[in-house]
Phi, psi and omega in degrees: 000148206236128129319121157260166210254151169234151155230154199226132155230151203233095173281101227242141188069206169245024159244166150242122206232150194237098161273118213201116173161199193292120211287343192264316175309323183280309175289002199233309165308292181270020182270195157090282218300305219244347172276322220241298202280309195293325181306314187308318186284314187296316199287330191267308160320308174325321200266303169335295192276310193320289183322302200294300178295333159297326180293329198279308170326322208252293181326323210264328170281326164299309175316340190238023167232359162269300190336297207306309174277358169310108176285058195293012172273301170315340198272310166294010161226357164289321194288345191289291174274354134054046172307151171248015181223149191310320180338275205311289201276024164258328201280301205287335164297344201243354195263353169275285159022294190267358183281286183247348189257339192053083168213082164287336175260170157190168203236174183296356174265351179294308174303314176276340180291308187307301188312302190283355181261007190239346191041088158250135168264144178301132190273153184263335163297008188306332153301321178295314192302297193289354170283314192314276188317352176263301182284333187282287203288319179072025164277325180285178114205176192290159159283223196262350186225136185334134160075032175224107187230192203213167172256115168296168189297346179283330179299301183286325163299307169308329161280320184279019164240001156324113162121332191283144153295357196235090203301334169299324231262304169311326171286331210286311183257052170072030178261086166260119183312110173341134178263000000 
């Protein structure tokens, strides 16, 4: 006496599965199939996208929360003068500040606020950048209050030769680190 064979297919997702055998083998695979392995699959695809889309949501909110915070003034005149050393771009933040911002004092969250309104990334010596720019170079010095400093004239010169093709106008001012 012959059984007769069923086949069975099922496309659940992106799998597929094929059931082929003896008609109690086949009814015993998908009562199995259909009890145990597809919810499991439909919950963990679910939590999947459900996840996948909270990431793209919280990514769609950071992107509009750099747009927002984006400084396009600052951006257009870091490209104009385009420092090439962290020194150089601490100079050119405290000479916008005091420029363009009416901020003649400013403090190190002032400096990290520029790097992030440019989405530059922050250096984590970036205090040491401003010792530098004060003790080596004498672009910077402190202000009139703890934790407050400022861009000296030298400082400023030194951004307003930023940028130039006119390799003189930077040699003329000695920038060489202070003994």
């Amino acid at each position: 006496m012959q059984r007769s064979s069923v086949k069975l297919q099922i496309s659940l997702l992106d799998l597929n599965f094929s059931i082929e055998g003896p008609e109690p083998l086949a009814r015993t695979t998908w009562d199995y199939l259909s009890k145990e392995i597809i919810p499991y699959l439909l919950r963990r695809s679910f939590s999947t996208k459900v996840e996948n889309e909270r990431e793209t949501e919280l990514k769609q909110e950071e992107t509009k929360i750099e747009k927002e915070n984006f400084d396009q003034q600052l951006w257009e005149s870091y490209k104009k003068k385009y420092p090439k050393t962290r020194v150089a771009t601490t100079t050119f933040f405290a000479y916008y500040l005091k420029h363009f911002k009416n901020k003649p004092e400013f403090s190190l969250k002032d400096l990290k606020l520029c790097y992030e309104s440019i989405n530059l990334p922050l250096s984590a010596k970036y205090p040491q950048e401003v010792w530098d720019a004060i003790y080596k170079y004498n672009f910077i010095e402190k202000g009139a209050e703890k934790g407050l400093y400022r861009i000296t004239e030298k400082g400023e010169q030194y951004v307003e030769a930023m940028g130039q093709d006119n390799e003189r106008a930077r040699q003329d001012l000695n920038l060489r680190p202070t003994d």
